[in-house]
N, C-alpha and C positions, 0 to 999 in steps of 0.2 A: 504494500500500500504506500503510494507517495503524497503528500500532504500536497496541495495548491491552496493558491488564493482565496478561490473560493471557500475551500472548507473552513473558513476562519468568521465563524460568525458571531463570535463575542463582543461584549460592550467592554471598555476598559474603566478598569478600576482610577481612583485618585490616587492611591497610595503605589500603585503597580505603576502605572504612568511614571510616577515621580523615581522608581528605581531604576524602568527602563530609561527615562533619560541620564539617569547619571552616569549609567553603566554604556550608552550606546545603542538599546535592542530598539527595534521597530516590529518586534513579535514577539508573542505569548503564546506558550501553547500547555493544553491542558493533558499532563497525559499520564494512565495509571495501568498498573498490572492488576488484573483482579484472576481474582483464583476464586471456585466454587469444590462443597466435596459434596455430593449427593451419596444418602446413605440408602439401600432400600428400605421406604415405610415399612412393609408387612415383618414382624419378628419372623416369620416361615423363610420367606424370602433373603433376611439377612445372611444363610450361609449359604447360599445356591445362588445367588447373582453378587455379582462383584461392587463393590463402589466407584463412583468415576469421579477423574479429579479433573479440572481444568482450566489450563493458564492462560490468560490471553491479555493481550495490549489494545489501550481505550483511548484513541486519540476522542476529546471531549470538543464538539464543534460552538457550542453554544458559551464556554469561557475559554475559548483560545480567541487570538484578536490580534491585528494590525493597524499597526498606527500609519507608517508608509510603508508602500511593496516595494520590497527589496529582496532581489533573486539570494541573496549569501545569508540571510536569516531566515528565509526559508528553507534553503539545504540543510545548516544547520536546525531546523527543529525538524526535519527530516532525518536527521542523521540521531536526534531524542529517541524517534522513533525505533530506528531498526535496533539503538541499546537494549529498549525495550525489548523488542522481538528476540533477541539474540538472550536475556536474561530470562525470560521464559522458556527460550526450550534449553537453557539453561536447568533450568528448575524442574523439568520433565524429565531430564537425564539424571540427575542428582533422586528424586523420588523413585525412577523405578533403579538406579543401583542402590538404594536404599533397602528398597523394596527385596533385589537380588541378591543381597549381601545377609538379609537376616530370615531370608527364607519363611517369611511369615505365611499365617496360614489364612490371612487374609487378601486378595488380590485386588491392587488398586490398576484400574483402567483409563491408560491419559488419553480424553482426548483435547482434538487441537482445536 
């Protein structure tokens, strides 16, 4: 996923405003790792179907924002992104050698 212009539909803050000028930025971007674990509801069910875990990266359209368009502060919150991406399956490789190392008798299933 590559970030444009457009997807930047926030309002900027006063206080945000006042850091990006001091520092240089003419962009804001919103962006988080969320992880969910889904357990099965039924008690029957919890040793016969697995749990699934899932990591993924949240560019936020509605509190990222641009003050002026400028190509190299978009790259860079572009390049926020792919940290992101890279730190999740990050996080998927770390959970199932986790997962393969203690031989649990639980099986967790990532999806992406």
């Amino acid at each position: 996923m590559k970030i444009t212009y457009q997807d930047y539909k926030g309002v900027p803050q006063k206080e945000i405003l006042e850091i990006m000028k001091k520092y240089d930025f003419s962009a804001s971007i919103s962006m988080r790792i969320w992880s969910v674990l889904n357990i099965p509801k039924k008690k029957k069910d919890q040793y016969r179907k697995f749990e699934k875990v899932y990591f993924s990266p949240a560019f936020e359209r509605t509190t990222s924002f641009i003050i002026t368009y400028h190509t190299v502060q978009i790259t860079i919150q572009n390049l926020y992104l792919d940290i992101c991406e890279i730190c999740t399956k990050w996080a998927r490789q770390e959970l199932t050698s986790f997962q393969d190392s203690t031989k649990a008798m639980v099986h967790l299933q990532l999806c992406i």
